[in-house]
Every structure is written in structure tokens, then in C-alpha cells.
N, C-alpha and C positions, 0 to 999 in steps of 0.2 A: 486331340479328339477325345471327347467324352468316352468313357468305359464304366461302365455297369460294374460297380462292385462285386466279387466275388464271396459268396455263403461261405461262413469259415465253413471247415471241417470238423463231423459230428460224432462222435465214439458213440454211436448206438448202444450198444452192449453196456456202456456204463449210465448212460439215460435212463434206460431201461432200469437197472437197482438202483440210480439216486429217485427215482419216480416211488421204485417202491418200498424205500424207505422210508421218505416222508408220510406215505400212506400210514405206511407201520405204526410210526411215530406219533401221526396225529392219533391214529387210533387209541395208541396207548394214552397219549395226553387229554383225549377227551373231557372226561370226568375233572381232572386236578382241575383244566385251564377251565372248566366252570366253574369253579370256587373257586380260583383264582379273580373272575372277573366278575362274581356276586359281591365277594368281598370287597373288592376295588371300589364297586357303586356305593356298599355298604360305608366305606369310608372317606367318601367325596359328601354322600349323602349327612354324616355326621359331621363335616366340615365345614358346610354349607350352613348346616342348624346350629351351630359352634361360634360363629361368625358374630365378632364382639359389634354389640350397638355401638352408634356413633356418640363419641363421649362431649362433653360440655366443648362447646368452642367448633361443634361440625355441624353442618346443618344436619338436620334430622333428630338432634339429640333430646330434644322435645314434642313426645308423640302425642298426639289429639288435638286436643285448641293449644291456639299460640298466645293467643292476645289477637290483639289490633292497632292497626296504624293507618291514617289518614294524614294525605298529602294532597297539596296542590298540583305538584308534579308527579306523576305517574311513577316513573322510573325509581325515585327517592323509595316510593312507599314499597317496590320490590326489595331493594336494599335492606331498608327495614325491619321488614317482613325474614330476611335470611336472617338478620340477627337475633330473632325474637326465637325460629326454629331451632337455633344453636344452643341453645338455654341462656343466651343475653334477658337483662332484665329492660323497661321499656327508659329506663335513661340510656343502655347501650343503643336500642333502636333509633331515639331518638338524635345522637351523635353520631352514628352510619347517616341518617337521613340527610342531616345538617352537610357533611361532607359530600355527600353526592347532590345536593342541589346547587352548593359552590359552584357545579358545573354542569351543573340541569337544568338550575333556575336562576342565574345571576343577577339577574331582573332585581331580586328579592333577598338573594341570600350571600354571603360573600365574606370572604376571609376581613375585608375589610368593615363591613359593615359590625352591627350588635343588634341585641334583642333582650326577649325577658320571656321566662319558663316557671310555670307551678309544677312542681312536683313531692304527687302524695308518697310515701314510703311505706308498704303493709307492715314490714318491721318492725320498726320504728316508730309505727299508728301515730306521722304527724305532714301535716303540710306545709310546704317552704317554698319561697318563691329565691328564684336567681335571676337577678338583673345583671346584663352584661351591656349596657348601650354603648352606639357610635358619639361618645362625648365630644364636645371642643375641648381640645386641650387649656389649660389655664391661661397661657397666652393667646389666646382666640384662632385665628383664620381660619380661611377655606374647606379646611380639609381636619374631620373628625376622627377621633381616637380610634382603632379597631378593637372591639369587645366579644366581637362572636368566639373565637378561638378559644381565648380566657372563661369565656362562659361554659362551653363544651367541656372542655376539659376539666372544668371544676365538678360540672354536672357527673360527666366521668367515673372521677376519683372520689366521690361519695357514693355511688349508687350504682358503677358501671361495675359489671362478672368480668367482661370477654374484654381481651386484650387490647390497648388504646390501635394496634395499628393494623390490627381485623380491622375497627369501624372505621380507620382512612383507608385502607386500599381498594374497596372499591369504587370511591370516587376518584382515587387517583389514575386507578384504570378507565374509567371512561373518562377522563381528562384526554390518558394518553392515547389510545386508541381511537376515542373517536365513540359516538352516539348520534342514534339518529333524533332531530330536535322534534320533544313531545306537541301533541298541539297546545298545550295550557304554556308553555315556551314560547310556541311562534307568533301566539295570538298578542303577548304582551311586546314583542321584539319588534313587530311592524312598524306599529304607530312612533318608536324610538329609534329609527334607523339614521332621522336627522342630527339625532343628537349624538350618535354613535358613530357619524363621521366626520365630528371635528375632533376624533384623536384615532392616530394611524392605526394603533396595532388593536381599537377596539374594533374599527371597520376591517382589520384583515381579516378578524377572527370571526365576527358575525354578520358582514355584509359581501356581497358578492361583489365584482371587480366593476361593475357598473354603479356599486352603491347602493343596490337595492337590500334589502335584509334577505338573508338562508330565510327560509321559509319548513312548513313541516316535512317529517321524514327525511330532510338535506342530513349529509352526516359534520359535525362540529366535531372538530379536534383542536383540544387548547394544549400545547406542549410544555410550554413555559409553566402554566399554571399544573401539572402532573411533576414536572419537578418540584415545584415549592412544596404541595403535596407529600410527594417522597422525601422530602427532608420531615416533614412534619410527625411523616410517618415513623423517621429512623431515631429522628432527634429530639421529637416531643417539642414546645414551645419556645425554648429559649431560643431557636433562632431567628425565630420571625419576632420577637421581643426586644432582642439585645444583641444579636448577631449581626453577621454577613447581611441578613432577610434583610433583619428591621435596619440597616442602611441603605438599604436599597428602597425599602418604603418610604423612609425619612425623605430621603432626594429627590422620589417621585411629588411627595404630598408636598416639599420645599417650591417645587416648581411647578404646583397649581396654587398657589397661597397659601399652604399649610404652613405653621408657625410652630408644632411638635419638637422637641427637641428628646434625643436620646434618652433622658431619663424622663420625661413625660411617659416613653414608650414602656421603658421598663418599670417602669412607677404604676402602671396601668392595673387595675384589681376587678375582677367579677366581685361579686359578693350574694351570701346569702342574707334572708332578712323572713321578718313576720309576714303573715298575711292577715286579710282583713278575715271576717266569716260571716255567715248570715245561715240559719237555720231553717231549711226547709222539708218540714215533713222530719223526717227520721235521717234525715242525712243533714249534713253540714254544706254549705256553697262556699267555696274558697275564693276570692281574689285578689289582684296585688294592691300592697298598700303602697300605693304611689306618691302620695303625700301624706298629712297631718290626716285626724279624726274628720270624718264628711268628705271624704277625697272624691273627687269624679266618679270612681268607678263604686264604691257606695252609695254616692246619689241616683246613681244608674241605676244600679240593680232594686234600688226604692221606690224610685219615679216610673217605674215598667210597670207596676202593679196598678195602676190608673192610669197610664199615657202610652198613647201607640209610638211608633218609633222613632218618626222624624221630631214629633214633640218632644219626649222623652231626651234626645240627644241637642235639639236644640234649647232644651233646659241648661242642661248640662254643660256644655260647649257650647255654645253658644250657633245662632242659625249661620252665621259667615264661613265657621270651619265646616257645617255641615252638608253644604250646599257644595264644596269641593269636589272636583271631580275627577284630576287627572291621577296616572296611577304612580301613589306615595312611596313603593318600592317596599312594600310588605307582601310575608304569607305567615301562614298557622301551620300548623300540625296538631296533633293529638295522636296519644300510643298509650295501649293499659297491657300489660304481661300478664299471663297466666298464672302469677303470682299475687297478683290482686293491687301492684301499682301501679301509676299512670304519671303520664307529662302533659302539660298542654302549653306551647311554645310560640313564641309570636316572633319574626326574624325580619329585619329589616336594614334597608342600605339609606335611608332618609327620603329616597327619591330613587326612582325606577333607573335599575344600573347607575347608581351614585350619581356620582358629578357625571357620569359616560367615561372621565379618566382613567386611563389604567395604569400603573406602576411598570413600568419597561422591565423585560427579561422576566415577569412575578407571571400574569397576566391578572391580576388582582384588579379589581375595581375600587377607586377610592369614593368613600363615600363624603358628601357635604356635611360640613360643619350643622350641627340644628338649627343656629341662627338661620341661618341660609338655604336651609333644607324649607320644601314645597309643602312642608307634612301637617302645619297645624302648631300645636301648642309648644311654647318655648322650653317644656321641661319634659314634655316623650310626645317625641310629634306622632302626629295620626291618629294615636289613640287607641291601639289596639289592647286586647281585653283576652288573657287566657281565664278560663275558669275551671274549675275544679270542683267536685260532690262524691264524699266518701261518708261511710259510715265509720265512724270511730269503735263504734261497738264490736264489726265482724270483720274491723281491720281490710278493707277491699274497697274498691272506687266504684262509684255507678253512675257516673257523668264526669267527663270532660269536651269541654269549644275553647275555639280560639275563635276571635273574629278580628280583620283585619281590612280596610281598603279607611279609614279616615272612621268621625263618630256613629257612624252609621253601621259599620263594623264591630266596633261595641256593643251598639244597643242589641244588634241583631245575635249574636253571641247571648247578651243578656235575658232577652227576650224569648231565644231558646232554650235555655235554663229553664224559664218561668212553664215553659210549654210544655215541655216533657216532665218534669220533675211536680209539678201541681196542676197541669191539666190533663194530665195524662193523654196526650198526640206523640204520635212513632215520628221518629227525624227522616221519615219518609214524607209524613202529611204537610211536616214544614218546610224543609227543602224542593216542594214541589208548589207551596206556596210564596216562596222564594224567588223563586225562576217565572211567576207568574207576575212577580214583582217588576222584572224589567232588568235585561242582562246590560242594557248601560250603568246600570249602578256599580259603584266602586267597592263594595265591602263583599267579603266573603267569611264563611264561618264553615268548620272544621268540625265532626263531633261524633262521640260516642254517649252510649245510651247505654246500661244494663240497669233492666229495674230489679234484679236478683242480685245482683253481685256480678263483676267481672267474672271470677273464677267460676261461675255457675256456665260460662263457656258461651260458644256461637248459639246455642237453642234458643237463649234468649238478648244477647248482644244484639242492639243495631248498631251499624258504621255506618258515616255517611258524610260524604264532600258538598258541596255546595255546588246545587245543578247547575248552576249559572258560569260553572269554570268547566276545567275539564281533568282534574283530579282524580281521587284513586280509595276506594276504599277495600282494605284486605285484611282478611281472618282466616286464612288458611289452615285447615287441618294437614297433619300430616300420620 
């Protein structure tokens, strides 16, 4: 039977004086315990105003303008963007980006693939280009040399502040966790879903169990490729070069046609080299010297001055390559740091997600040989076009584009150069001229504008992606 607890027992009489003691007591303590508790404030409040800024390497530690960075894919350009706030300069930004679209935009970018990057130095007051391509190996086949890696990392270790594996871990975290897929992602993954399910583990990763492709907002988790990542991260190159990796890549590229042999892999070199220049107004225009004296992309940027764009490229390249239309497995970027340098970076797999191959256990996509690649010209297919315009005088940049989808990509890069820099049009009036152009075309361009100088900040910076995608332009103060 339930029973009602019983009320202890109460000594009244000692209630009574512990009640009035504490009265006593507080009375007496009044006065102290408020300058006890002014002072208390007084020194949370000086604690608080004490509290050490965030140092190089954290976000925040660069307050007001950042710079800027422009990507194809969204998520990339956030990344970026945190290395730029950390006091990274814009070759850090540009190697965070490069990593997170490994696995944002594979379409385009990819441990297996290569590319090629201008980058100005305020420094230094010089500009360099870095060619890292997806070569055939000297014994030819199927399957092309990997140069992205090499190229990054070389970028790096000339020009990079913040630590090599700040700029991999956040793409190794969205590897491992999981992202939801951008639309500028899902728009190119559609029309590729057939050629993404004649190899098993490229259809686990980006097709649904019907075969259809993940579509936008779906969440992508690649695991395999967040460990390769994390080695990249712990162990820097040599494994994916000459290790464990790079036999594992070997076997994979063995057994699509690839003919590489171990010391091809480790043999493998980015390199830096001249650029071409061309003088416009008070700044200099940078480009890469792809071949001898007259090279394409000098005929280009000469032939724009009297020829509109399909003319212009089908000088150049000829009308066969220009008239291409499917997508060559390229993007751009562009980044200038609050320091007054910039990148302008063209990144390509030869063909949209490579061969569609991937390397088992890596999740790496192999990319095609250039012979065999869908891209155009036997010596850099597609044709893509980073550009560069610095003043050499105030040591700072005040234009970079990339343009990328085949010659049309080029000229259109080229052509904005001409636009902004000697007609004075905002890469608003052209990218909106652009997009009037017709979103089945294959080229996009990438670009920053400051007609003051970078360092003169957002007031008078423009950023701007190419309407016709669904990219990302960011200048964040903080």
C-alpha cells in the first residue's frame, strides 16, 4: 500500500537564527559582493577586448578585401575564398580550389588529368606560366600521363603561405562525407551517364542503381578517392608518383591500354617557362607561349582586333576544330589576393570524366591519351587560353580570364581582354552578351577586372563567371 511520505522533523528555533544569520551576513557582505562582481565584469570585459586576432593559417586573419576567385563550380570558389581569408596568397587559393573540384567537378578536373596556369607574382613583379598536361607517355597508349598533382604542387611551393595540407583537406572532407551535387555538376554529368556505365565503380559512384545519373542537390560520397586524398595530404606526392598509389594507377591505366611504365610515372615533371606579352594601354597582357614565335594564342589575340569570334578562331584553328561541340572535359578559374597577385588556370581531363575509367580502390578517373582525346589539336587539345594583365610599374594585376570549352573558348577569353582593357565595357555588359550568344555553345570564360589595381579592393573590382554556366563569383570582406 502506497504511504505518503512523512515531513522530516524541523528544529524551529535553529531556523529561526540560521534565517538570521544569513540576513546578517548578506547585509554585511553587500557593498564587498558588489565590487566583487563589478570587478568580475571588469575583467571578462578586458578578456574579451584581449582576445588574440586570428593568426595567418585561420580564417579571418585577413580583414577587409580578400581578393577574389572565380569558379565554374560553386563549392570550389567557397574553399577558395577560406584560403584567401586565412592570409593564403592566390596560388594557395588556387590549389584548395584545384582539390575540391577533384571532387565537385570531375567532369573537368581530376588527380588524373593536367592543365596549364599564368601566374603574376607582385614580388617578384614577373609572370610565369606552369604547364602541367595529361601527356602520352613516350610509349604511347590509351591512357595519359597525370600532371595536375605535379602542377599544383609546384604552383605551391613557389608562391603557396599556408600549409600543403590546409589546401587538401577540404576536398578530402567533401570526398569523405559526402556533398550535395552543384547544378554546374549535374548539368554536365546527364548527358555523360552512358559513358559512365561502362565502368562499375564510375556508375556506383554517380549513377543511380537504375543507371540514371545523381542529379542536383543528390548527396555524392566518393570514399576511396578521400583516402587517396589523405595520403596526399599526409604524404605529399611521392605516393601517388612512385609508391603504393602510383601502382595502383599503373594497373588500372595497364588495363585500359595504357603503356606508362613506373619510371614514365616517376620521370613525370610540371615545369615553369616564359610567357608571350602584348602591350595594352598601360598594362601588359600575358599569355602562354605554347609553341615557337606566332603561336596560336598570339595570332589570336592579333586577329580579335579586326575579326569577330568565330572568324577570328577559325583563322587560327582552323573552322573543323571550331565547329566542335561536345564537352572536351575542361574549366578555368581566376583568383587575385589582396596582395596584388593572381592565377589564371585552365584544368582539363581531355574529355569529359576522361576515358569515364576509373582506377579501382583510387576512385581516380583516367584520363585519354591526347591522340585519342575528343579535344582538338594534337599538342594541347581544346585550346584553352588563361590570360593575364598586370602593371609592372605598381607591381599588382588588373585582369585575368581563362577561357575553356574548344577555340571558341580562346577567342572568347581573348576578346574579353580586348573588351575591358581598350573598350572600356564592365564583364557584366559582356557576360550578359554572352549568354545572349546561346547556352548550347561550348566555351566559357572565367574573369576578373580591376581598372585601379587589385589591391585598390571590391570598390572597384569586378568578378564575374560566365552566364551561360552556373559558377560562382566571390570577394568577400570580412
Amino acid at each position: 500500500m502506497y504511504r505518503k511520505p512523512s515531513a522530516p522533523s524541523v528544529n524551529r528555533k535553529q531556523t529561526r537564527f540560521t534565517t538570521s544569520r544569513r540576513q546578517r551576513m548578506g547585509r554585511m557582505a553587500g557593498p564587498a559582493a558588489g565590487l566583487a562582481t563589478a570587478l568580475a565584469a571588469a575583467l571578462l570585459l578586458l578578456a574579451a577586448c584581449s582576445e588574440p586576432a586570428p593568426k595567418v593559417g585561420e580564417i579571418g586573419a585577413v580583414e577587409g578585401f580578400l581578393g577574389g576567385i572565380v569558379t565554374e563550380e560553386p563549392r570550389a570558389a567557397l574553399v577558395a575564398r577560406d584560403a584567401l581569408s586565412a592570409g593564403g596568397t592566390a596560388a594557395d587559393a588556387a590549389t584548395a580550389a584545384y582539390f575540391a573540384m577533384t571532387v565537385t567537378y570531375p567532369v573537368a578536373v581530376g588527380l588524373g588529368g593536367g592543365g596549364l596556369c599564368l601566374y603574376y607574382d607582385h614580388s617578384g613583379n614577373k609572370a610565369e606560366a606552369l604547364e602541367f598536361r595529361a601527356l602520352t607517355p613516350g610509349g604511347g597508349g590509351a591512357v595519359a600521363m597525370p600532371g595536375a598533382l605535379r602542377g599544383m604542387a609546384l604552383l605551391h611551393s613557389r608562391y603557396g603561405r599556408l600549409p600543403w595540407g590546409q589546401l587538401v583537406a577540404p576536398g578530402e572532407k567533401l570526398a569523405r562525407f559526402g556533398h550535395h551535387i552543384s547544378r554546374a555538376l549535374a548539368k554536365r554529368l546527364a548527358p555523360q551517364a552512358g559513358k559512365l556505365r561502362r565502368d562499375a565503380m564510375a556508375a556506383g559512384i554517380f549513377l543511380h542503381p537504375d543507371g540514371t545519373p545523381l542529379g542536383e542537390a543528390e548527396n555524392l560520397v566518393q570514399v576511396e578517392l578521400a583516402s587517396v586524398l589523405a595520403r596526399i595530404r599526409t604524404r605529399g606526392l611521392s605516393d601517388f608518383y612512385s609508391a603504393e598509389m602510383g601502382r595502383h594507377w599503373l594497373a588500372a591505366s595497364t588495363s585500359h591500354g595504357g603503356k606508362a611504365t613506373i619510371g614514365d610515372l616517376r620521370g613525370y615533371r610540371a615545369f615553369w617557362q616564359e610567357t608571350d606579352r602584348l602591350s595594352v594601354g598601360n598594362e601588359i597582357l600575358y599569355f602562354p607561349k605554347l609553341s615557337q614565335a606566332e603561336g596560336p594564342a598570339f595570332k589570336l589575340v592579333a586577329l580579335l582586333n579586326a575579326k569577330p569570334l568565330a572568324a577570328a578562331a577559325g583563322k587560327v584553328f582552323g573552322q573543323a576544330s571550331v565547329a566542335m561541340t561536345h564537352d572536351r572535359g575542361e574549366t578555368g578559374l581566376v583568383v587575385g589576393d589582396s596582395f596584388g597577385s593572381a592565377a589564371a588556370c585552365v584544368f582539363q581531363m581531355n574529355d569529359a570524366f576522361g576515358s569515364g575509367a576509373m582506377a579501382p580502390n583510387m576512385g581516380v578517373f583516367l584520363a585519354p591519351s591526347i591522340a585519342r582525346g575528343m579535344a582538338g589539336a594534337a599538342n594541347w587539345p581544346g585550346h584553352p587560353l588563361p590570360l593575364l594583365g598586370a602593371n609592372e610599374n605598381v607591381r599588382q594585376v588588373f585582369f585575368a580570364a581563362s577561357g575553356t570549352g574548344g577555340p571558341l573558348g580562346a577567342a572568347s577569353a581573348a576578346a574579353l581582354s580586348r573588351a575591358v582593357m581598350i573598350e572600356g565595357k564592365t564583364l557584366e555588359q559582356i557576360m550578359s552578351a554572352n549568354k545572349s550568344a546561346g547556352l548550347d555553345r561550348p566555351d566559357r570564360v572565367q574573369a576578373l577586372w580591376c581598372p585601379k589595381g587589385i589591391r585598390d579592393g571590391a570598390s572597384s573590382c569586378q568578378f564575374a563567371t560566365d552566364a551561360r554556366a552556373h559558377g560562382l563569383a566571390v570577394f568577400d570582406q570580412f
